[in-house]
VODO-979836 format. One record per residue: residue in three letters; x, y, z of N, C-alpha, C, O in turn. Coordinates in steps of 0.1 Angstrom, whole numbers, plus 5000, padded with zeros to 4 digits. Layout:
% VODO-979836
ALAXYZXYZXYZXYZ;...
//
This chain:
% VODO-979836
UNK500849885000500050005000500950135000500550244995;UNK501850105005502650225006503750274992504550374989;UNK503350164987504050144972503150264966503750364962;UNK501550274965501250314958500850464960500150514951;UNK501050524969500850624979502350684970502050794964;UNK503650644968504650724964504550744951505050844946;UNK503850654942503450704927502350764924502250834914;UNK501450744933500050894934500851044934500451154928;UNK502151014941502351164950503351214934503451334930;UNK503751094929505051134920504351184905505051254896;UNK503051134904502251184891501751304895501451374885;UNK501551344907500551494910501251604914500851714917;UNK502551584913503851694912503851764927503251714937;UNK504451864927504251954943503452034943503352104932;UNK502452084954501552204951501752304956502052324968;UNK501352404943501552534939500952614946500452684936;UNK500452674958499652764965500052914966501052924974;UNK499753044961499953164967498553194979497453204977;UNK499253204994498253225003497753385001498253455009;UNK497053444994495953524991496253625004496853735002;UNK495753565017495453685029496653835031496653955033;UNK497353765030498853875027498253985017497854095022;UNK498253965005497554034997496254134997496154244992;UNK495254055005493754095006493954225020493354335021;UNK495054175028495054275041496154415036496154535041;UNK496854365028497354525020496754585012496954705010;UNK495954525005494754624996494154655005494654765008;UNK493254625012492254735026493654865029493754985028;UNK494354765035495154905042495154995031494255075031;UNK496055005022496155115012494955165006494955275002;UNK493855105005492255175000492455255018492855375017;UNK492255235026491955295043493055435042492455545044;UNK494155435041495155525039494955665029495155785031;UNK494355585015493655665003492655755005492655864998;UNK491755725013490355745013490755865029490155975030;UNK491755825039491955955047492856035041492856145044;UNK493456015035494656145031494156235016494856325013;UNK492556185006492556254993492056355004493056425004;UNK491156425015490256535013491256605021490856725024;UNK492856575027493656665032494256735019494556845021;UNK494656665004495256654997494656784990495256894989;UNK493156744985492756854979492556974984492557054974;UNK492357024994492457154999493557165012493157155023;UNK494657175010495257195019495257335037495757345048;UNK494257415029494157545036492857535040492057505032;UNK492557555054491357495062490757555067490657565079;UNK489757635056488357745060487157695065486857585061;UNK486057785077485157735072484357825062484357945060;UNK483857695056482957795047481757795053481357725062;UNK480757935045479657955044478457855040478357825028;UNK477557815048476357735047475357775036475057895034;UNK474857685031473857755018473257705010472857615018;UNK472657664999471957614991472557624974472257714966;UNK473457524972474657594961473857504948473157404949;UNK474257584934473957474925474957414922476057454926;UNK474757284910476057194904476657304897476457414895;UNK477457224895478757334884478257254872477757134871;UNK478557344863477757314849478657194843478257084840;UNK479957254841481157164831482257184842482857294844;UNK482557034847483656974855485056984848486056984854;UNK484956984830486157004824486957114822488057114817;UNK486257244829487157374823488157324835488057224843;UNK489257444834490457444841489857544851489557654847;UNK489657494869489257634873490357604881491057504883;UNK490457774886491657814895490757864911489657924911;UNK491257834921491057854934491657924940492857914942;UNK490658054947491558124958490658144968489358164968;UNK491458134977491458114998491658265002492458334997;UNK490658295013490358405019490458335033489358315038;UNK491358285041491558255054490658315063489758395059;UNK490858275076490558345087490958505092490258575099;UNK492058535086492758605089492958805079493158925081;UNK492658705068492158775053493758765049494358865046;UNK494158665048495558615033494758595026493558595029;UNK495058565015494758515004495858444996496858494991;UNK495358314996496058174983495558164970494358174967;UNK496358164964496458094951496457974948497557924945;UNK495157864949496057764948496557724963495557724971;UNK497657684970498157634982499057774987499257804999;UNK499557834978500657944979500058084985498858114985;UNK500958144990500058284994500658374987501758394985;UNK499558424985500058624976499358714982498558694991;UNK499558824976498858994981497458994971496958914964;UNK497159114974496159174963496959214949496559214937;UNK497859234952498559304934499359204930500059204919;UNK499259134938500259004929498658904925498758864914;UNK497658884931496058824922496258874911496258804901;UNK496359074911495959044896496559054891496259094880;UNK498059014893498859014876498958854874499458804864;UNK498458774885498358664883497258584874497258484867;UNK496358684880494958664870494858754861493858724854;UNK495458874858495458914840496358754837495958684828;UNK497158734842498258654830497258504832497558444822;UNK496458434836496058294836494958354827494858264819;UNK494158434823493258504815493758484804493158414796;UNK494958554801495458584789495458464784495058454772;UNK496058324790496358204788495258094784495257994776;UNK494158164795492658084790491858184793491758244804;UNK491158184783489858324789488758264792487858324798;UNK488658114790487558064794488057994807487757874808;UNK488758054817489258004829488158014840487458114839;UNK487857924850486957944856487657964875488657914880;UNK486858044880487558124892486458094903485458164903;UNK486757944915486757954929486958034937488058054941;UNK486058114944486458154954485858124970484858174975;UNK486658034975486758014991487058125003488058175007;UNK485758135007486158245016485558205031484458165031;UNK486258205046485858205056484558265063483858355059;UNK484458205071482658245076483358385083482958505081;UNK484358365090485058475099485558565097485858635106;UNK485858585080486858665072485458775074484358735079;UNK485858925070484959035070484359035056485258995049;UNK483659065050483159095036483559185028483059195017;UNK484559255031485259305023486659275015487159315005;UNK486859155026488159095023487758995012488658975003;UNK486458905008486158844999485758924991486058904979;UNK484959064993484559144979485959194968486059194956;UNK486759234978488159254973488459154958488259174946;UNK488859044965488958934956488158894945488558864934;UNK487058904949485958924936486059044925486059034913;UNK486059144934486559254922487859264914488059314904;UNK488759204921490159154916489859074902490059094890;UNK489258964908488958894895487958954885488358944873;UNK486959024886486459084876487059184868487059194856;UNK487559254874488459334869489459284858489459334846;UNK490459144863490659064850490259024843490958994833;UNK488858994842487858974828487858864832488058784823;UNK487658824842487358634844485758574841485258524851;UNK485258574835484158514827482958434836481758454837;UNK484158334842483058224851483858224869484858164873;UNK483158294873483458324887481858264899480658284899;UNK482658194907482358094914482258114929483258054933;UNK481658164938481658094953481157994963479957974966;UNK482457904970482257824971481057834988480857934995;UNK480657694988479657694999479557535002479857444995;UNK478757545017478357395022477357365019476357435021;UNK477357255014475457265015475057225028475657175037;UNK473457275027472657185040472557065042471957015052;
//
């Protein structure tokens, strides 16, 4: 009997197993890692916004540009900080580049209204076409 136990084993070769769980527990981790670090990613600068009743954005494809009205009344570009006269020669020149540029603006609940009207008129002033403020919904 034991004869035939070593020619069973010698026709069915060695087996080939990759154990799976190794794999299955590093995909979760990296999806878990992904899913906390995109919404620090995309806005780096940490206002609150204004509460409200916002509509969709029409077309997800234009290039829009974003600017931050802190707590404090800075203002970003983007992640970077600038002045008021450096906005607009930054936005005459992104204009000149695309006129159909579309313009974010993030402004704090705590900032004063003039520190966001500023910025708005900055941008209009450059001829920015499609100008945007951002909001939470309910």
């Amino acid at each position: 009997m034991s004869m035939r136990r070593r020619g069973r084993a010698r026709r069915e070769g060695p087996s080939a197993r990759i154990d799976m769980n190794s794999l299955i527990d590093l995909t979760f981790l990296l999806l878990v890692v992904f899913i906390v670090t995109l919404p620090t990613l995309e806005q780096s600068i940490h206002v609150m916004l204004p509460v409200g009743k916002t509509s969709k954005a029409q077309d997800d494809k234009k290039k829009t540009l974003s600017i931050t009205v802190d707590s404090t009344g800075a203002i970003f570009v983007g992640d970077k900080p600038t002045t008021a006269d450096d906005l607009k020669t930054q936005l005459a020149a992104k204009v000149a580049e695309d006129p159909e540029l579309s313009v974010l603006v993030r402004g704090d609940v705590r900032v004063g209204y003039g520190d966001v009207y500023e910025v708005v008129k900055i941008a209009k002033d450059s001829n920015v076409k499609h100008l945007g403020l951002v909001s939470v919904e309910k």
